[in-house]
MARTILO-943246 format. One record per atom (N, C-alpha, C): residue number from 1; atom name; x, y, z. Coordinates in pm, 1 decimal. Layout:
! MARTILO-943246
{NUM,'CA',{X,Y,Z}}
...
//
This chain:
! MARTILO-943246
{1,'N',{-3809.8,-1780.2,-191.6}}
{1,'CA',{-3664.1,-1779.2,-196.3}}
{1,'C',{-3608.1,-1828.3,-63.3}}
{2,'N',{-3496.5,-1912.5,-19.9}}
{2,'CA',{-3460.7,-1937.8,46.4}}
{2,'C',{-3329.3,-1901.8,75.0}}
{3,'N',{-3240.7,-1941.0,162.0}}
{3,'CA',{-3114.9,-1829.1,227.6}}
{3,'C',{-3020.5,-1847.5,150.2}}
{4,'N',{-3004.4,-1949.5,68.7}}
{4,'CA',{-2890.0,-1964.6,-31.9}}
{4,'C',{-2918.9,-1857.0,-163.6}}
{5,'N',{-3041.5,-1826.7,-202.7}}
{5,'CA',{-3034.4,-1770.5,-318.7}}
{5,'C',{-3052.1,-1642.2,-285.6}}
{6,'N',{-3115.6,-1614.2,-188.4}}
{6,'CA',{-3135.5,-1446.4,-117.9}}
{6,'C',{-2980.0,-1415.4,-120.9}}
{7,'N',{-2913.7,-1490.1,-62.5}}
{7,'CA',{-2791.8,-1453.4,-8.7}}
{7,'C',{-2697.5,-1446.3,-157.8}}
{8,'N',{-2698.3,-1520.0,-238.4}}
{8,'CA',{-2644.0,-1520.9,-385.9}}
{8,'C',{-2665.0,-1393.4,-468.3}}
{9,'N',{-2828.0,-1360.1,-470.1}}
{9,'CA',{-2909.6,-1252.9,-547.3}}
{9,'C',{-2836.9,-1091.1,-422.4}}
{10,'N',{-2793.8,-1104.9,-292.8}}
{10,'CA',{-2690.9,-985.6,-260.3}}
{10,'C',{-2561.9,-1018.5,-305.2}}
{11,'N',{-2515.7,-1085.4,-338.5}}
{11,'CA',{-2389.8,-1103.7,-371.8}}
{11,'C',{-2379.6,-1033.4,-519.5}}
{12,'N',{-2470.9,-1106.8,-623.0}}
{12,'CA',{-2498.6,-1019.6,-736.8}}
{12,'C',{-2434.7,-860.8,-682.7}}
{13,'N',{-2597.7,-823.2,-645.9}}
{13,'CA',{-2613.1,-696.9,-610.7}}
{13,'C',{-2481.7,-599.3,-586.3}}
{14,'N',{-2395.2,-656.2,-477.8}}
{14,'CA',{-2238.3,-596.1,-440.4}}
{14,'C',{-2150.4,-569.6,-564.6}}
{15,'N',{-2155.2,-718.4,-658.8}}
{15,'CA',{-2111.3,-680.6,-777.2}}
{15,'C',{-2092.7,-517.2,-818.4}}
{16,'N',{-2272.6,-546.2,-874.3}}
{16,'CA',{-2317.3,-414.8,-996.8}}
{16,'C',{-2237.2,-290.1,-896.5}}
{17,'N',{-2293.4,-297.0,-741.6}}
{17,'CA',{-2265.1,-194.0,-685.0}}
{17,'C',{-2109.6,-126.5,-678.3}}
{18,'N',{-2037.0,-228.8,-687.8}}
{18,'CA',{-1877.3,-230.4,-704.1}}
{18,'C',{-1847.8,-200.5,-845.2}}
{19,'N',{-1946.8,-220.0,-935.2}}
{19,'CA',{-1897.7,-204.9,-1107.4}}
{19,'C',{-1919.0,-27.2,-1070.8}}
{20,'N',{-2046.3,23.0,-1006.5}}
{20,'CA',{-2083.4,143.7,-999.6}}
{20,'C',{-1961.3,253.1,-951.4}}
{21,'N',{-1895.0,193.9,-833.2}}
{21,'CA',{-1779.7,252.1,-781.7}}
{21,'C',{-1666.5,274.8,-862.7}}
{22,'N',{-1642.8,173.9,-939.8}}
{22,'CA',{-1545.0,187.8,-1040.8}}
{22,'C',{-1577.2,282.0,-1109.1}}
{23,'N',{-1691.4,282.5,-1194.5}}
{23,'CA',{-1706.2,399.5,-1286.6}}
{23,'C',{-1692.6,548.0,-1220.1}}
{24,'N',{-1745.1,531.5,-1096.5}}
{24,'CA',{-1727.4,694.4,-1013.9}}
{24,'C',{-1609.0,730.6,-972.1}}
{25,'N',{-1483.2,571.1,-981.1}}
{25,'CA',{-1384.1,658.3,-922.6}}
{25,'C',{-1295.8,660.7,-1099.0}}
{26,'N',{-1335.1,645.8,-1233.6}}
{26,'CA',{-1313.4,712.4,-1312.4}}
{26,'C',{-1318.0,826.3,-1358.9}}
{27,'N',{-1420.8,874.6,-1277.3}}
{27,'CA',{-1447.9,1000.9,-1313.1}}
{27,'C',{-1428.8,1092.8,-1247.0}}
{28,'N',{-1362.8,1074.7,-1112.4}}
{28,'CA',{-1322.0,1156.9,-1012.1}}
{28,'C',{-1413.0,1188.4,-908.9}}
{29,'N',{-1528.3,1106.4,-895.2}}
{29,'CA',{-1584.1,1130.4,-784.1}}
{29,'C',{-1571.4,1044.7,-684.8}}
{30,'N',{-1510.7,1086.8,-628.4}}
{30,'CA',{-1425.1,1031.1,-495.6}}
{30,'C',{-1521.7,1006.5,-378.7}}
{31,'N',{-1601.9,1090.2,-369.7}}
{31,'CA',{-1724.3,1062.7,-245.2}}
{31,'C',{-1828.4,964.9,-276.4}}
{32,'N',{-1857.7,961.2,-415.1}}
{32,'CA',{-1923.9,857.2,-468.3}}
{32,'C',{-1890.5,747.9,-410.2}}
{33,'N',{-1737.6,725.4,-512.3}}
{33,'CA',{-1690.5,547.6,-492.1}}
{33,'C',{-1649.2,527.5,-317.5}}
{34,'N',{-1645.0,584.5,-223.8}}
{34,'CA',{-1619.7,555.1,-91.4}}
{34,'C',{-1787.3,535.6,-70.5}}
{35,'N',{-1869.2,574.9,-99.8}}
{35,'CA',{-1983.9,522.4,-79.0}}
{35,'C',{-2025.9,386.8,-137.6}}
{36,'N',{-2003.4,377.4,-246.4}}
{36,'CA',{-2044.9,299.8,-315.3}}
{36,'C',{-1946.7,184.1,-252.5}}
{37,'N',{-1845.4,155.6,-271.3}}
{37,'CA',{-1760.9,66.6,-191.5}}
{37,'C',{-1850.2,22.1,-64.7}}
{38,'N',{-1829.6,93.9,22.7}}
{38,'CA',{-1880.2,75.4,190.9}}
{38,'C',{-1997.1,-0.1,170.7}}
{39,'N',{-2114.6,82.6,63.4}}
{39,'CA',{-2232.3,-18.3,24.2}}
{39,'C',{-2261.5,-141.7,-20.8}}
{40,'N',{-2116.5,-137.4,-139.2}}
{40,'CA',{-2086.4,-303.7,-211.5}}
{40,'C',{-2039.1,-421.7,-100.7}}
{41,'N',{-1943.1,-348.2,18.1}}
{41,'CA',{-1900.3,-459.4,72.2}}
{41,'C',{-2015.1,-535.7,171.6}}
{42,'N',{-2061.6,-391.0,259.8}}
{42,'CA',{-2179.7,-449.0,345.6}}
{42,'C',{-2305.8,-531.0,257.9}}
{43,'N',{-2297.4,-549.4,157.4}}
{43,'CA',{-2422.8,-579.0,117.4}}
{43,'C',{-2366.6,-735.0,74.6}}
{44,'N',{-2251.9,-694.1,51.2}}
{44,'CA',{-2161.8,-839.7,-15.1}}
{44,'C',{-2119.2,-946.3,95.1}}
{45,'N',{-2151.6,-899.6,266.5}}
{45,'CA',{-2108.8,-950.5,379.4}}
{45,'C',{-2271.6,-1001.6,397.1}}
{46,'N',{-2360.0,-899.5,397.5}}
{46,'CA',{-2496.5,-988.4,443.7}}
{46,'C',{-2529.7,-1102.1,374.9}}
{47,'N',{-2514.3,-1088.9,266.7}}
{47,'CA',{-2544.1,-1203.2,169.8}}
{47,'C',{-2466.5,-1308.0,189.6}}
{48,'N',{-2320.5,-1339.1,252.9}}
{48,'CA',{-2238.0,-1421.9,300.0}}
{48,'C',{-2292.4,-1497.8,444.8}}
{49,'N',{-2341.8,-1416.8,529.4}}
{49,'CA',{-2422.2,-1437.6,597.8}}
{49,'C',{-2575.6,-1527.3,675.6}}
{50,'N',{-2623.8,-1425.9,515.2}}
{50,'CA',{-2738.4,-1535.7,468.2}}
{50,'C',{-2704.0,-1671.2,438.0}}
{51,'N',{-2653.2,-1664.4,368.9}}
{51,'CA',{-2588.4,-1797.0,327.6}}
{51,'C',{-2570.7,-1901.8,413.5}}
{52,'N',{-2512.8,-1846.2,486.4}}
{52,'CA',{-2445.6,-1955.5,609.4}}
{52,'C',{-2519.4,-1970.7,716.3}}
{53,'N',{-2652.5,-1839.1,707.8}}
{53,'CA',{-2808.4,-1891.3,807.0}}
{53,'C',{-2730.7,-1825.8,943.9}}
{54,'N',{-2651.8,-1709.1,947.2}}
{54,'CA',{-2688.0,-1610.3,1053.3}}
{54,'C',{-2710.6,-1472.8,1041.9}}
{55,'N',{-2818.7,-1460.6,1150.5}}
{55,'CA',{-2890.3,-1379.8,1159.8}}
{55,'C',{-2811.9,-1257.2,1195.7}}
{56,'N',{-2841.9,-1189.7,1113.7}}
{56,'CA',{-2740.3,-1009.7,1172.4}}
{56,'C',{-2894.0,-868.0,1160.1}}
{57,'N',{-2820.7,-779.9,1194.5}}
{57,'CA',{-2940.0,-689.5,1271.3}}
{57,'C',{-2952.1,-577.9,1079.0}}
{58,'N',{-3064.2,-538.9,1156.5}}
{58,'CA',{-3140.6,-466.5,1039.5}}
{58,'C',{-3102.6,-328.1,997.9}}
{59,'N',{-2966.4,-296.6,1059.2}}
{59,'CA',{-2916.9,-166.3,972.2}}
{59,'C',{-2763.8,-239.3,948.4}}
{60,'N',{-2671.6,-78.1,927.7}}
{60,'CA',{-2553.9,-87.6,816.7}}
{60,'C',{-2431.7,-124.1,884.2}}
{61,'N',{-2474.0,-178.6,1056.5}}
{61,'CA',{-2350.7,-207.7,1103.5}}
{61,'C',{-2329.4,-355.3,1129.2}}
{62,'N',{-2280.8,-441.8,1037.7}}
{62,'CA',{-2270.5,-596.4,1046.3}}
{62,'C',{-2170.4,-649.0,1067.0}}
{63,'N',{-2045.4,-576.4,1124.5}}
{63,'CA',{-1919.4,-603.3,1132.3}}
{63,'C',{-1910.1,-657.6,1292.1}}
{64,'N',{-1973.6,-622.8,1351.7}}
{64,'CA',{-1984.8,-708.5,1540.1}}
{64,'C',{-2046.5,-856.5,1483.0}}
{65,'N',{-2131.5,-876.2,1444.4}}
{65,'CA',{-2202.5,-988.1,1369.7}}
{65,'C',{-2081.0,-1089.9,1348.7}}
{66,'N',{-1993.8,-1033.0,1236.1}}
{66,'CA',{-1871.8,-1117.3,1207.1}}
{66,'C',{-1773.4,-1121.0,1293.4}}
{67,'N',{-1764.2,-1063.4,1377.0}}
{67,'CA',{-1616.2,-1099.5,1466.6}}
{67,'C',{-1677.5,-1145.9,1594.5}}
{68,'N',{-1853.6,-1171.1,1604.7}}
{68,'CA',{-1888.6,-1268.7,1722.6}}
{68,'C',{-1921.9,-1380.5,1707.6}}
{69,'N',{-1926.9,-1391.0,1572.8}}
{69,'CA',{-1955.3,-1524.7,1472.1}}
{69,'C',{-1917.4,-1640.1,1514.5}}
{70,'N',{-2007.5,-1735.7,1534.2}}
{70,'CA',{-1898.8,-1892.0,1599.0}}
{70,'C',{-1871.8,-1964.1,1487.5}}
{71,'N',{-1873.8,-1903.4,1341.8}}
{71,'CA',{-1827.4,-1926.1,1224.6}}
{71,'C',{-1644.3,-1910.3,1198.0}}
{72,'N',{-1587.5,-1960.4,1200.5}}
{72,'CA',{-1485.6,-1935.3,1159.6}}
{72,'C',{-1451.1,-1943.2,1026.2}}
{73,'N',{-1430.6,-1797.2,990.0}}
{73,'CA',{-1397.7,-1725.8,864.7}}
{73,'C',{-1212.3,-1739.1,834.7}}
{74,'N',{-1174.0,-1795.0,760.6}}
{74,'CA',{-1056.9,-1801.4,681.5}}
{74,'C',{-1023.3,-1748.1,569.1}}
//
């Protein structure tokens, strides 16, 4: 697999994970879908990432990554 489809196959992933949130915040679990959210987006940012072939660090904080980025995001 290479960085375009790794990065596509997390994008998927954020999806389902965001379909998951929805259903939890139907049902009133509120701690759920703030999890599940936080999980869909970070996972939905690495894969954006990948994509574009930079390298970000191996846990859940990827948000320095993007605002040191010499990518300019619009």
């Amino acid at each position: 697999m290479n960085n375009i489809s790794n990065g596509k196959s997390y994008i998927e992933g954020a999806k389902i994970i965001f379909s998951e949130a929805i259903e939890s915040l139907k049902r009133g679990h509120y701690h759920r879908t703030i999890r599940k959210c936080q999980e869909a987006v970070e996972l939905g940012v690495k894969g954006l990432l990948r994509i574009v072939g930079v390298e970000y660090p191996k846990s859940h904080r990827v948000g320095k990554v993007l605002v040191n980025s010499p990518l300019k995001i619009k």
